[in-house]
N, C-alpha and C positions, 0 to 999 in steps of 0.2 A: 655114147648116147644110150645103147642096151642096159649100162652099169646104171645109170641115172635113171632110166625107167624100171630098171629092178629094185633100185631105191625109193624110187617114189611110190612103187606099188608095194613094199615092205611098210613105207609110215601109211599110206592112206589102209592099210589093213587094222595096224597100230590106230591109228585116231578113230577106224569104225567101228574099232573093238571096244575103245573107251567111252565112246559116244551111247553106244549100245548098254553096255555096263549104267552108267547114269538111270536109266528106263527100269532098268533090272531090280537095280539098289530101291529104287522111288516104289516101286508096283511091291516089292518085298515087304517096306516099311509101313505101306497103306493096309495091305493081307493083318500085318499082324494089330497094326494099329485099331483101325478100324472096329473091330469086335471089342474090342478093350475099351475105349474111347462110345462107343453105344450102352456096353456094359455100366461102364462109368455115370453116364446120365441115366439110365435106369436105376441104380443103385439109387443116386444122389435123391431121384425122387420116391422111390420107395422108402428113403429113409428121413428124406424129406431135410436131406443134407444139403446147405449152398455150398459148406464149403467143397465139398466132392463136386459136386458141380463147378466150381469156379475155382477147380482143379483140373477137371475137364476139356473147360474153356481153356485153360491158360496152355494145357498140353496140345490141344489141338491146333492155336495159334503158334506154339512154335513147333508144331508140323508142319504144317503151312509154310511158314517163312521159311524152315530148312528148305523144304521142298523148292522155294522160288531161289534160293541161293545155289543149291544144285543147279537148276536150271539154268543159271546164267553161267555157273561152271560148262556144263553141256553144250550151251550155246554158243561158250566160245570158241570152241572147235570147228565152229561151222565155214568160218574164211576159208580156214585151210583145206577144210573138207572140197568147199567147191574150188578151190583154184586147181589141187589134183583132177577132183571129175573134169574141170575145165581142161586141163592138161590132157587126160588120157580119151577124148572128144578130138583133140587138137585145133582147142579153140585160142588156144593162149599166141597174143603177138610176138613180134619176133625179138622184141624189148623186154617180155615178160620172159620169154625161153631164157632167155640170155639171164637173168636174173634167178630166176627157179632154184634151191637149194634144196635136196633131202634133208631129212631127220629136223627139220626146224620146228616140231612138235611146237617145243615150251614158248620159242618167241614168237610164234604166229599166236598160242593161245593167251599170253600176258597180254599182248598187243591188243586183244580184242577183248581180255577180263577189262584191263584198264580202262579201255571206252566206258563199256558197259557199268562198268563202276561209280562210273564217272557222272553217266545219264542218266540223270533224275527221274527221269520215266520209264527206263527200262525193268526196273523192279518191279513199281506198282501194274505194270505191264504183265508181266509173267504172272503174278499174282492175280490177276484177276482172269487169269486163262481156265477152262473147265477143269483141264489134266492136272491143273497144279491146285487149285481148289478145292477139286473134289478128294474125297469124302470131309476135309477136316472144318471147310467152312460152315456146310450146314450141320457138322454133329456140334462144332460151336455156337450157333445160333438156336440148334435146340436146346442147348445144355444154360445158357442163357436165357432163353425161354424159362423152361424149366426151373429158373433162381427165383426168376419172377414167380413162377406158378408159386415155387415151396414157400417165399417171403409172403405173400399174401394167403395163403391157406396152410399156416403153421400149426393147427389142432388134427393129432391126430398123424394119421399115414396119408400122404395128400389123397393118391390115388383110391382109396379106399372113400374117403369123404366125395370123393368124384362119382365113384360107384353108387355109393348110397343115395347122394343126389340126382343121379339119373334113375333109381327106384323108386327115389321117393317122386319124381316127376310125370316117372308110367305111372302110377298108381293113381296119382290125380287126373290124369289124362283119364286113364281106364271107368274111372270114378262117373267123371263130367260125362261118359258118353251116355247116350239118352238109349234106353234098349230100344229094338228094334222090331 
């Protein structure tokens, strides 16, 4: 029994370690992405470029999806994760002890990708989660924004025709007021 709880406590380190790893990889890709993908939509509208923009959008969207695909990578580790905690608890019955095997990493996690593969809702699920969202849906929502803004104000540098309209607006404001 020592042997088998030395085991188990070797893969639930192994599965904590890979599970941990997932977070790591994701928060990595977001750091670098992120500034790059803001850059991108400022560019697109400085230069009053859609396509940069909806270059943008299309890299942000498949950020996004890697990211929820990870996630389901990630979350299929989780049976195993809890039947060890349940194990080393000693909440496991006496039909589960009997059954319990070390190192079964890969066929507890196929076991539980294939569900999840399987469930129609488990994607669109993780995908609308904050952690998995964030940053790349709303830099794609601006960058899409922003196609509209450049498609409809194409004379010119947008932002700058933006500026000038907000001066030329104080100035009539400043104008109309009656002195005092």
């Amino acid at each position: 029994m020592a042997d088998l709880e030395d085991n188990l406590k070797a893969e639930y380190s192994i599965i904590q370690g890979q599970y941990e790893a997932f977070d790591a990889r994701a928060l990595s890709i977001k750091a670098l992405a992120t500034p790059l993908l803001a850059g991108g939509v400022a560019v697109g509208l400085k230069e009053g470029s859609i396509a940069i923009l909806l270059a943008v959008v299309l890299a942000s969207v498949c950020l996004w999806w890697l990211e929820g695909i990870w996630k389901m990578f990630q979350y299929s580790y989780i049976p195993r994760i809890r039947l060890l905690e349940r194990y080393f608890r000693g909440e496991l019955k006496e039909t589960e002890l009997k059954e319990i095997r070390p190192f079964q990493i890969f066929k507890s996690w196929i076991a539980e990708w294939t569900v999840m593969k399987h469930d129609g809702k488990a994607f669109p699920r993780l995908l609308s989660r904050p952690f998995v969202f964030l940053p790349y849906l709303p830099i794609c929502l601006a960058a899409a924004l922003a196609c509209v803004w450049v498609h409809y104000h194409p004379v010119g540098k947008p932002m700058e025709n933006l500026w000038k309209n907000a001066e030329m607006r104080n100035t009539l404001v400043n104008q109309a007021r009656l002195p005092t």
